[in-house]
The first five atom37 places (N, CA, C, CB, O) and aatype in JSON, in Angstrom:
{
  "aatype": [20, 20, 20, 20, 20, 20, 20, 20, 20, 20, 20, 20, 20, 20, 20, 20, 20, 20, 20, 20, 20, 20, 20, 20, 20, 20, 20, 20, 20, 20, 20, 20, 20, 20, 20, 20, 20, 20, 20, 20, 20, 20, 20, 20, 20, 20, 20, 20, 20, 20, 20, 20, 20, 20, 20, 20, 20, 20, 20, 20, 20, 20, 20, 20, 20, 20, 20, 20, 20, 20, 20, 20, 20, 20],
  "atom_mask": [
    [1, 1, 1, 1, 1],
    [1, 1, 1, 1, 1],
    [1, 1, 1, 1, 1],
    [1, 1, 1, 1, 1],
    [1, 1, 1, 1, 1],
    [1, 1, 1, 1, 1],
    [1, 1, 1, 1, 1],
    [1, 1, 1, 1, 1],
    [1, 1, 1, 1, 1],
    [1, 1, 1, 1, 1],
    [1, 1, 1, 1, 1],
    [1, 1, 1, 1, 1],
    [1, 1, 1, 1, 1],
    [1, 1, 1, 1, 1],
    [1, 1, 1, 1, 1],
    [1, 1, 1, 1, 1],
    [1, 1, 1, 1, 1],
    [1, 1, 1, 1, 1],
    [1, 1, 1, 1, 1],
    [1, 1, 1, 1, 1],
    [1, 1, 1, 1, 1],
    [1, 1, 1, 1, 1],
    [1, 1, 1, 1, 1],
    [1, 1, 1, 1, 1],
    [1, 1, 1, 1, 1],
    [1, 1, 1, 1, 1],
    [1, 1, 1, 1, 1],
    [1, 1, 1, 1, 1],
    [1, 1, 1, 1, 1],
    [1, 1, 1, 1, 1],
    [1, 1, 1, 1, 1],
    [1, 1, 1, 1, 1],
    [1, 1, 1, 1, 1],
    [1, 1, 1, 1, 1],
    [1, 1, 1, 1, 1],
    [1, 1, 1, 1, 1],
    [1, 1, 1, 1, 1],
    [1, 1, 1, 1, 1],
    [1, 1, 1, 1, 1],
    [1, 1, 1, 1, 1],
    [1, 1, 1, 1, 1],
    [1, 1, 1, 1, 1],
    [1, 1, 1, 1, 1],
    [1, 1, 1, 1, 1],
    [1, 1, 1, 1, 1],
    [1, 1, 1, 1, 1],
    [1, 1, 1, 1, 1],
    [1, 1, 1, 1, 1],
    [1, 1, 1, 1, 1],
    [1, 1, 1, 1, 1],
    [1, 1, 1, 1, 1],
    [1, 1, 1, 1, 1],
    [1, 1, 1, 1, 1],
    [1, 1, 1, 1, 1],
    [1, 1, 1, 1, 1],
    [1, 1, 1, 1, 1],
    [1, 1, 1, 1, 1],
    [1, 1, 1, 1, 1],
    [1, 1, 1, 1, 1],
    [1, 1, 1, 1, 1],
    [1, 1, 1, 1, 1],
    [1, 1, 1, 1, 1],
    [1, 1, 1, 1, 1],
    [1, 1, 1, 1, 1],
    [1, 1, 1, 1, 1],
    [1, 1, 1, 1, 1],
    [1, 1, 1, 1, 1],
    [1, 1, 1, 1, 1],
    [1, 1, 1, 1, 1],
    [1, 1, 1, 1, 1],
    [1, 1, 1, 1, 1],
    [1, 1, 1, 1, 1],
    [1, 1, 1, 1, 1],
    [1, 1, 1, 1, 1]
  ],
  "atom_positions": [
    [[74.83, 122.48, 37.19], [73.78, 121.61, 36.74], [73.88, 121.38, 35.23], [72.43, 122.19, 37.11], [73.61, 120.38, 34.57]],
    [[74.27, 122.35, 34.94], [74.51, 122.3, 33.19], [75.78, 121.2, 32.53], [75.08, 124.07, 32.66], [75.93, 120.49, 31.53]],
    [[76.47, 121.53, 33.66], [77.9, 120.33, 33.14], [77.2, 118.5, 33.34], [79.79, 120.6, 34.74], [77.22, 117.44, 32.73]],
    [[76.73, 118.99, 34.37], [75.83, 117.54, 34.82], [75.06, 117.04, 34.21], [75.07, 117.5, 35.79], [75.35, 115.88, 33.93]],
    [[73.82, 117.54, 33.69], [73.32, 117.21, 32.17], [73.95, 116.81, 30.96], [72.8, 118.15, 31.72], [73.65, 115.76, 30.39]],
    [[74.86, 117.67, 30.51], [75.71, 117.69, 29.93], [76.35, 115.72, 29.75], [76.51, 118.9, 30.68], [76.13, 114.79, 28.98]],
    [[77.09, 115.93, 30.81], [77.79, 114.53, 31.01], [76.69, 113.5, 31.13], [78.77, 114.47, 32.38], [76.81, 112.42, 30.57]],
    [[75.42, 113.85, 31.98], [74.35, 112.91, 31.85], [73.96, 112.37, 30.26], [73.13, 113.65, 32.51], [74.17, 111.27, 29.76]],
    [[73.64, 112.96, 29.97], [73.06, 113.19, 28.17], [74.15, 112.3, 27.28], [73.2, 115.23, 27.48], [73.79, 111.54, 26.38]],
    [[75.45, 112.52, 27.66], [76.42, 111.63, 26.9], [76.79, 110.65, 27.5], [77.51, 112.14, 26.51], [77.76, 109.98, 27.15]],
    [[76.08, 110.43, 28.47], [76.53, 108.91, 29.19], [75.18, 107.6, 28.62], [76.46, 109.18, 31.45], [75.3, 106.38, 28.69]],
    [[74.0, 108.39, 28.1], [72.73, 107.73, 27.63], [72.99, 106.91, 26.47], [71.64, 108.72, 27.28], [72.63, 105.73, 26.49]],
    [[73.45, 107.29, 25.68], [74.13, 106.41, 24.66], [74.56, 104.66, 24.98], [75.48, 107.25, 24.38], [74.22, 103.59, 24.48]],
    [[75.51, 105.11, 26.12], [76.39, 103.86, 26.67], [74.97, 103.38, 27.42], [78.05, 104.25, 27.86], [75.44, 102.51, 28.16]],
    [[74.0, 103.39, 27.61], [73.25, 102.72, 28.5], [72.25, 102.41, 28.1], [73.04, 103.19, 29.47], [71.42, 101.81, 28.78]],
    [[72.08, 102.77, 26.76], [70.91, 102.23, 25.82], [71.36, 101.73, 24.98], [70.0, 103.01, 25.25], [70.48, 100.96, 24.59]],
    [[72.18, 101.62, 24.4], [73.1, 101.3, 23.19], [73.0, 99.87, 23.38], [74.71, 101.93, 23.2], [72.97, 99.33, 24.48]],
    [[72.95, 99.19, 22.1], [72.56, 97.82, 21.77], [73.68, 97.61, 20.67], [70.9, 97.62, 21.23], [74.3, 98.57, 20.19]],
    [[73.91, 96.14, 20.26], [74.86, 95.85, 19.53], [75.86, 94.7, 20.42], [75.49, 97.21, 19.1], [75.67, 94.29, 21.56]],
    [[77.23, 94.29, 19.23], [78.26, 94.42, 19.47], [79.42, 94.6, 21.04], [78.13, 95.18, 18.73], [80.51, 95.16, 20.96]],
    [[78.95, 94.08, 22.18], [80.1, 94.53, 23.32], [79.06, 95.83, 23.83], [82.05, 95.11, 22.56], [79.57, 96.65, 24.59]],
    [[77.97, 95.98, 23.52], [77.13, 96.68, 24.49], [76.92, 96.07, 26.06], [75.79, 96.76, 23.8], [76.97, 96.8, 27.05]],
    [[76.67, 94.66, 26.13], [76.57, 94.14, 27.8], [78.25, 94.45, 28.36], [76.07, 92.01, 27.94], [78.47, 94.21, 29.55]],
    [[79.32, 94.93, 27.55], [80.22, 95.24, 28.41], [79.94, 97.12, 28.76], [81.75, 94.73, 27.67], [79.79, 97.61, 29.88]],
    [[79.94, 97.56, 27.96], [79.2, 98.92, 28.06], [78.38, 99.73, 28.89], [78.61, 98.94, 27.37], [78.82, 100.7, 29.5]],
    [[77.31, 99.38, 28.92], [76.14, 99.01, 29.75], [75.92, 99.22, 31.13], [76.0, 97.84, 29.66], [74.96, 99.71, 31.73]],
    [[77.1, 98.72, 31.56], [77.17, 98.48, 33.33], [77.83, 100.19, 33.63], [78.66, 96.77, 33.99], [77.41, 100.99, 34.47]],
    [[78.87, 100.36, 32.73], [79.57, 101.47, 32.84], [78.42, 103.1, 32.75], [80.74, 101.24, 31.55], [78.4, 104.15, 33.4]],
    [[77.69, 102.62, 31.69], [77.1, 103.98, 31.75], [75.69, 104.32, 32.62], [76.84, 104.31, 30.32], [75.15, 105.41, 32.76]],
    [[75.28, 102.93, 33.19], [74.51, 103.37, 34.5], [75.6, 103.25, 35.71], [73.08, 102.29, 34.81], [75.07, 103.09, 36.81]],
    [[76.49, 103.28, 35.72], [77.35, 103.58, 37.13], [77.43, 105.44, 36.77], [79.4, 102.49, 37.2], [77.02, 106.27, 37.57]],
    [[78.09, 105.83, 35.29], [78.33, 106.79, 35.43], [77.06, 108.1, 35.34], [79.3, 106.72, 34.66], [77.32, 109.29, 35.51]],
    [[76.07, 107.69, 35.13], [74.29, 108.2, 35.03], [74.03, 108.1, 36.09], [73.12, 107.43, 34.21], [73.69, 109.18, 36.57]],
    [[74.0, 107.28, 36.78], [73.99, 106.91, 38.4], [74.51, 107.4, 39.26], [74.36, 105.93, 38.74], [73.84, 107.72, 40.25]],
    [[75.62, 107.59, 39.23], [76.68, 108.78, 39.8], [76.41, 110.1, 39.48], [78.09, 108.63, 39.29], [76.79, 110.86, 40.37]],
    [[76.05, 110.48, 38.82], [76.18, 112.08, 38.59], [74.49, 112.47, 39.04], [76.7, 112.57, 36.6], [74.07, 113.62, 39.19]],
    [[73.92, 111.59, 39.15], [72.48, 112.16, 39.39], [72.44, 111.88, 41.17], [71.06, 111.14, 38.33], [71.95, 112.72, 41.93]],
    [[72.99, 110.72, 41.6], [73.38, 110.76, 43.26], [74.56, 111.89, 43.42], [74.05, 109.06, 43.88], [74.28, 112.35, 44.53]],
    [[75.42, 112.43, 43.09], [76.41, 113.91, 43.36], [75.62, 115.19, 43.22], [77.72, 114.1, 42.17], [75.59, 116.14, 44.01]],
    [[74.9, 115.03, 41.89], [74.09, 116.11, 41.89], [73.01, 116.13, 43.15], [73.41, 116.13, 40.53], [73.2, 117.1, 43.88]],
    [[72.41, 115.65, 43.38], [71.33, 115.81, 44.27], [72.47, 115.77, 45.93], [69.93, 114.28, 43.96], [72.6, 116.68, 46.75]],
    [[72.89, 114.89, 45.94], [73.56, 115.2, 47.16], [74.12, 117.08, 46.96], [75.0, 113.88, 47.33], [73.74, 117.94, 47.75]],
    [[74.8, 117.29, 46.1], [74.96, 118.56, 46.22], [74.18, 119.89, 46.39], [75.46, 118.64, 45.5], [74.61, 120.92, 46.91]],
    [[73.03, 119.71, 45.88], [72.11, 120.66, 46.12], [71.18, 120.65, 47.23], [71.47, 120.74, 45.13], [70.37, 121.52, 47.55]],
    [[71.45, 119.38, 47.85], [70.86, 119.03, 49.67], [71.69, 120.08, 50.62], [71.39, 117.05, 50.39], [71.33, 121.03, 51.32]],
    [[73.22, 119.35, 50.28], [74.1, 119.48, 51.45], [74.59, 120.83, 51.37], [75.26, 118.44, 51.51], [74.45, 121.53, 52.37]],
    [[75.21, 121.38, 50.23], [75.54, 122.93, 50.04], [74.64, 124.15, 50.24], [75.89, 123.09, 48.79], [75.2, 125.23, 50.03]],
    [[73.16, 124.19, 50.65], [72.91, 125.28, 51.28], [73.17, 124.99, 53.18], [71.32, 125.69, 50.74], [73.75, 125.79, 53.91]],
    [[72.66, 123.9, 53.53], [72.78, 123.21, 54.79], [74.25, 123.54, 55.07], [72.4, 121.59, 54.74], [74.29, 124.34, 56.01]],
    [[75.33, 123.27, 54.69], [76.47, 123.65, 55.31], [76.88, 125.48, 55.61], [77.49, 122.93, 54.36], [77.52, 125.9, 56.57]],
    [[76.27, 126.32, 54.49], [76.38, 127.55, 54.55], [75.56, 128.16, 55.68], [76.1, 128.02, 53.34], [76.0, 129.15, 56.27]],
    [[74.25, 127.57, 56.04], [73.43, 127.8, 57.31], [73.67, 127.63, 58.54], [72.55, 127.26, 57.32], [73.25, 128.15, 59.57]],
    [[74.61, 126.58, 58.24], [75.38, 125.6, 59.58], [76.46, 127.23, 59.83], [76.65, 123.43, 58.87], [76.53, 127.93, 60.84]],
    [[77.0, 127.36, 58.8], [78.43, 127.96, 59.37], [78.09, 129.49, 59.59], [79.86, 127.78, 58.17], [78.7, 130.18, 60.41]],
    [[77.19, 129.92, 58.91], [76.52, 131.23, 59.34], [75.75, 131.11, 60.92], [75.31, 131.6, 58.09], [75.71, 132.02, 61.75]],
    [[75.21, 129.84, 61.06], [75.04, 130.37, 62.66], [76.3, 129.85, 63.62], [73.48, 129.68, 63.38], [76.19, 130.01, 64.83]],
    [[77.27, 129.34, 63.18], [78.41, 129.01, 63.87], [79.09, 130.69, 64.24], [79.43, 127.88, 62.82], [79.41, 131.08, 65.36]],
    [[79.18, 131.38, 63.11], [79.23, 132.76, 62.97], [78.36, 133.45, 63.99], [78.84, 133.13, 61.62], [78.9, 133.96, 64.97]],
    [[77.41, 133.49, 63.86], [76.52, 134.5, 64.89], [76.66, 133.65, 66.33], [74.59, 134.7, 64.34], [76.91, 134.55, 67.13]],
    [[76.65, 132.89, 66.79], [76.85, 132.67, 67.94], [78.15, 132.7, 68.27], [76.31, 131.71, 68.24], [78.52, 132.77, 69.44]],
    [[78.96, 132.63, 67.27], [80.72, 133.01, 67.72], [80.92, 134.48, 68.15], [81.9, 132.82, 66.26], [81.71, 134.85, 69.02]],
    [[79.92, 135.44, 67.26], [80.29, 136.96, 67.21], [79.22, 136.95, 68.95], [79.54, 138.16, 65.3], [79.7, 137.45, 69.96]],
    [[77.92, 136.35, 68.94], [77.89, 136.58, 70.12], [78.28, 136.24, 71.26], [77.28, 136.62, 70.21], [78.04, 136.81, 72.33]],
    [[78.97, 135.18, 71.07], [79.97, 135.09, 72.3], [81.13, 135.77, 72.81], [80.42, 134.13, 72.26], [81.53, 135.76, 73.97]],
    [[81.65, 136.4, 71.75], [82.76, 137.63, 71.71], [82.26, 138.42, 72.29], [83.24, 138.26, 70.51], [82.38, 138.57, 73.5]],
    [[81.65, 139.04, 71.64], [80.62, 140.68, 72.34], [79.97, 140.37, 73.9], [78.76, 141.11, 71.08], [79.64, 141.28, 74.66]],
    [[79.88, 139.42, 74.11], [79.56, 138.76, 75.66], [80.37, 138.95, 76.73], [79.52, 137.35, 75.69], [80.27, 139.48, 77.83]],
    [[81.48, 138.21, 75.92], [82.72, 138.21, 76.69], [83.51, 139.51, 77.08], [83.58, 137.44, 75.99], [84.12, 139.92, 78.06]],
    [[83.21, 139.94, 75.9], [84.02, 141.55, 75.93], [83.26, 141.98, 76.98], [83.91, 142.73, 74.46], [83.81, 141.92, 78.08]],
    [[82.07, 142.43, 76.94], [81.28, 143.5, 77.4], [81.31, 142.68, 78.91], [79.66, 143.84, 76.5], [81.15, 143.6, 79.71]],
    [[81.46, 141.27, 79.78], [81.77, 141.01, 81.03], [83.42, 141.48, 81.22], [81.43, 139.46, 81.3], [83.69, 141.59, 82.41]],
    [[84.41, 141.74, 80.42], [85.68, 141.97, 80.5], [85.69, 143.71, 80.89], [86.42, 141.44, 79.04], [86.62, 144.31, 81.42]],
    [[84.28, 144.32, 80.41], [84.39, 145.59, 81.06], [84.18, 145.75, 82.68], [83.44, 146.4, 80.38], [84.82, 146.24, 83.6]],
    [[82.97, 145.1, 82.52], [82.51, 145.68, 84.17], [83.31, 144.95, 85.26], [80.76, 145.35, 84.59], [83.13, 145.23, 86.44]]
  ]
}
């Protein structure tokens, strides 16, 4: 989050910035402000959700093993 700010914070310049070849400017630094605040948030959605996903992919894998095993005895 810190790098993301980071790059956010120095992309503000280009997107407020007036002058000189600023309307060429401009477009660039709300694509790249824009981008990092849609990655960021997508990332902090999707990265616990995938670790939950694969932890119960895990427990129902281990219990299907131990299932299987324990019908492979009797």
């Amino acid at each position: 989050m810190m790098t993301t700010m980071c790059a956010i914070i120095g992309g503000l310049p280009l997107m407020l910035a007036g002058g000189t070849g600023a309307e060429l400017r401009r477009p660039l630094g709300y694509a790249m402000v824009g981008g990092l605040l849609v990655s960021q948030a997508l990332t902090l959605f999707t990265t616990p959700v995938v670790y939950l996903y694969l932890d119960r992919l895990g427990t129902w894998r281990k219990r299907r093993l131990e299932a299987t095993g324990s019908a492979a005895q009797t």
